[in-house]
C-alpha positions as CSV (number, residue, x, y, z in Angstrom):
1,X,16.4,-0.8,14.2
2,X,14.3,-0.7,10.9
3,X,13.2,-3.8,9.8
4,X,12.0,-2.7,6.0
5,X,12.0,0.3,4.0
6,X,9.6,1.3,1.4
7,X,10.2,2.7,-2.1
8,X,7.9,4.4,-4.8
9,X,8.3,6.1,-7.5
10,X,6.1,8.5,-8.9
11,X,8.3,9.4,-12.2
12,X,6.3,8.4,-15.6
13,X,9.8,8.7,-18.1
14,X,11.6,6.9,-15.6
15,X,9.8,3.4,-15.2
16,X,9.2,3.5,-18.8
17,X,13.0,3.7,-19.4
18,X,13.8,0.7,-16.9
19,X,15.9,3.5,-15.0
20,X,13.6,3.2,-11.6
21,X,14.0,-0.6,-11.7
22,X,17.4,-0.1,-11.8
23,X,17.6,2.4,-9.5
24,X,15.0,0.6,-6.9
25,X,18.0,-2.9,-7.6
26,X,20.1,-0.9,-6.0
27,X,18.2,0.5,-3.1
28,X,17.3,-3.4,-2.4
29,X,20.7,-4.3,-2.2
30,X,21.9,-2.0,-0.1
31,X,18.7,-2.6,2.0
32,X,19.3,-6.4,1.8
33,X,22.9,-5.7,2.7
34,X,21.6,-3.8,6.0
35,X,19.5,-7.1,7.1
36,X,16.1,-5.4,6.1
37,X,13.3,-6.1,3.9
38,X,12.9,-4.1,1.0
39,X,9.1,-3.3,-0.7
40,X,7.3,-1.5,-3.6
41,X,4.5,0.0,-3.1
42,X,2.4,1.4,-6.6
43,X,0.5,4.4,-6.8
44,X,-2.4,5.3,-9.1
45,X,-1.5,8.6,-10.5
46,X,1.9,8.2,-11.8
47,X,5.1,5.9,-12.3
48,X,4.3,2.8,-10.9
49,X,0.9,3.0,-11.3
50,X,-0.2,-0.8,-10.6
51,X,0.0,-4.1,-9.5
52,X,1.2,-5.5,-12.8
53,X,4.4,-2.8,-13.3
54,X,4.9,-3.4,-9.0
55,X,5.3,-7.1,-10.2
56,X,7.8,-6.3,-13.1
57,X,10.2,-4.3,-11.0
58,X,10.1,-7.0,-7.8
59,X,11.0,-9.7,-11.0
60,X,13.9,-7.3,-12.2
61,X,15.5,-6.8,-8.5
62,X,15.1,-10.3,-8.5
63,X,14.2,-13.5,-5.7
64,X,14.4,-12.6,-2.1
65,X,15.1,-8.9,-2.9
66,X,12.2,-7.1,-3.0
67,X,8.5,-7.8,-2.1
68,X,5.1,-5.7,-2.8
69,X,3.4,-3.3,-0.2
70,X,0.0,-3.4,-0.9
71,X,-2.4,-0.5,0.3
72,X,-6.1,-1.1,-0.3
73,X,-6.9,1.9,-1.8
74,X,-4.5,1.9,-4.2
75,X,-5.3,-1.2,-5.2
76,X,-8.8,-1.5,-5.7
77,X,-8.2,1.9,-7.4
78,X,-6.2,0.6,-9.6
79,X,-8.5,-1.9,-10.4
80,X,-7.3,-5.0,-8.1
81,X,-9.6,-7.8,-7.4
82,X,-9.8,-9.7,-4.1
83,X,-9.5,-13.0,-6.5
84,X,-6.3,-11.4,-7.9
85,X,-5.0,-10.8,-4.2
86,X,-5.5,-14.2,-3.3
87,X,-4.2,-15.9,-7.0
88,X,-0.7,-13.5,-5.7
89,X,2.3,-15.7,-4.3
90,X,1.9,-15.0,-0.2
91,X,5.6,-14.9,0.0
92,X,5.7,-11.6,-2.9
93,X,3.6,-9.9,-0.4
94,X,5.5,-8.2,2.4
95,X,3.7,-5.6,3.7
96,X,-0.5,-4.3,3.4
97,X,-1.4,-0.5,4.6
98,X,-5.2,-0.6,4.9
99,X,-7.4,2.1,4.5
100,X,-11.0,2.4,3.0
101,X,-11.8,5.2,0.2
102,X,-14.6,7.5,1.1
103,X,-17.3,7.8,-1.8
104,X,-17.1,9.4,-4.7
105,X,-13.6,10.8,-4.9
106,X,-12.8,11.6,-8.5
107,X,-9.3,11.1,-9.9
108,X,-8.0,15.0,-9.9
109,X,-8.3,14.6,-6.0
110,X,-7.2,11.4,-5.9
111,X,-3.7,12.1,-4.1
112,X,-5.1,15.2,-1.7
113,X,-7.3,12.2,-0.3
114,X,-4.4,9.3,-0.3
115,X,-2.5,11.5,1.6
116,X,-5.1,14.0,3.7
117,X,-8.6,12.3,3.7
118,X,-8.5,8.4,3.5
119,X,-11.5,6.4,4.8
120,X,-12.0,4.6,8.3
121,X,-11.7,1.1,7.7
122,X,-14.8,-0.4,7.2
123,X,-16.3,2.9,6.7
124,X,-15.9,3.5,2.9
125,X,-16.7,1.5,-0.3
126,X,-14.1,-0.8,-0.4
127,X,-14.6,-5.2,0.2
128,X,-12.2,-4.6,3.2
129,X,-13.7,-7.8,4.9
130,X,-13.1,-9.8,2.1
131,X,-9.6,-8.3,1.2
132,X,-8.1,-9.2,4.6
133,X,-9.6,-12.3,4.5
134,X,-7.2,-13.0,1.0
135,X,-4.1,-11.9,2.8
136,X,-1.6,-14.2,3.8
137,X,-1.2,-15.0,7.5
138,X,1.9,-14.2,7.9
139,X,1.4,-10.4,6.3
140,X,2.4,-7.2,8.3
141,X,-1.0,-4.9,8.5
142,X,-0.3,-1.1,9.4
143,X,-3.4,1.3,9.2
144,X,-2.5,4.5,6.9
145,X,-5.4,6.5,7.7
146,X,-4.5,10.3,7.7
147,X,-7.7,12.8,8.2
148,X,-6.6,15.7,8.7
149,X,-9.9,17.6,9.1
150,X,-10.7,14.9,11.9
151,X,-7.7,16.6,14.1
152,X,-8.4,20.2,13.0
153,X,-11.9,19.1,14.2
154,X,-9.9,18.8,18.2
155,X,-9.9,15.0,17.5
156,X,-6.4,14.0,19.4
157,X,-4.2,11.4,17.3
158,X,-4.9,8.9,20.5
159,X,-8.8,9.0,19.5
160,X,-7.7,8.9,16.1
161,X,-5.7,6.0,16.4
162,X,-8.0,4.0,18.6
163,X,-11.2,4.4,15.7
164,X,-9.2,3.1,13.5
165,X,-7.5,0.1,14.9
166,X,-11.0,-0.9,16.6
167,X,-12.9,-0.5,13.0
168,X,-10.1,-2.5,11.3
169,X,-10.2,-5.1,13.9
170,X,-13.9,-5.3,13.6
171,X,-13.2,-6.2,10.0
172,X,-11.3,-9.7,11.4
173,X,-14.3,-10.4,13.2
C-alpha cells in the first residue's frame, strides 16, 4: 500500500561516476513498475549534496520517473532560495518534509541535528512562511521533526506530534 518510496545517496565516488544515477534508474523503474511514485531527496554532507545534482539525476531517470523530495533544511542549507523554489517546475516536485533549523548549528553537527534535533516549524531561522507559500498546491507536506531530547525530557510522541502539526499549520495561516 505504499504510494512512493524515497531514495538518497550519501556516496561522494559514486555520483561523481554516474553509478548512483544509474543505480537510482533502476530503483525508479522498478518503483514505477509497482504503481508508485519514485523521489530524490539531497543531503548536504555528502553524495547528492544539492538541488542542482537532485535535478541531474531526476533528468537521467528521465520524464515521469522520478521527482524531488524537498526538506527545508536541507535546502536552505544547501543554499536554496524561496525564488529558486518557486522558478522549479510544480510537477518535478513530489514530495516536501518540513522542518525548521534551530540556530547556530555548525556543519560538523549538521547530520546529529538532521536526524536527532531538527527545529519546530516556525521555531527556527528558516523563511518557513514564505517557503510554503512557493510550494505547489498539489504537493504532499510530511513534518520530519525528530527531537529526541524532547521525549527523553517525558514528552510523549502524541504531544510531540500535536506541537508540530499545530506550529506548521500556523505557518499556512
Amino acid at each position: 500500500g505504499a504510494l512512493r518510496i524515497n531514495a538518497i545517496c550519501m556516496d561522494d565516488a559514486m555520483v561523481a561516476s554516474g553509478a548512483a544515477a544509474d543505480a537510482l534508474a533502476e530503483l525508479a523503474d522498478m518503483a514505477t513498475a509497482r504503481g508508485m511514485g519514485f523521489t530524490i531527496e539531497f543531503f548536504p554532507p555528502a553524495g547528492i549534496t544539492s538541488l542542482d545534482r537532485a535535478l541531474a539525476i531526476v533528468r537521467h531517470i528521465g520524464p515521469g520517473k522520478a521527482r524531488l523530495l524537498i526538506d527545508s533544511m536541507h535546502f536552505f542549507r544547501t543554499g536554496g532560495t524561496v525564488e529558486e523554489l518557486s522558478a522549479l517546475d510544480p510537477d518535478l516536485i513530489g514530495y516536501v518534509q518540513l522542518s525548521d533549523l534551530p540556530p547556530g548549528v555548525a556543519d560538523d553537527a549538521y547530520f546529529a541535528m538532521a536526524m536527532f534535533a531538527r527545529g519546530i516549524p516556525g521555531e527556527g531561522t528558516l523563511p518557513l512562511a514564505d517557503f510554503v507559500r512557493a510550494l505547489p498546491d498539489h504537493v504532499t507536506v510530511s513534518l520530519e521533526v525528530p527531537r529526541l531530547a524532547d521525549l527523553r525530557a517525558g514528552m510523549t510522541p502524541c504531544d510531540h506530534a500535536a506541537r508540530c502539526v499545530a506550529a506548521a499549520r500556523a505557518l499556512w495561516d
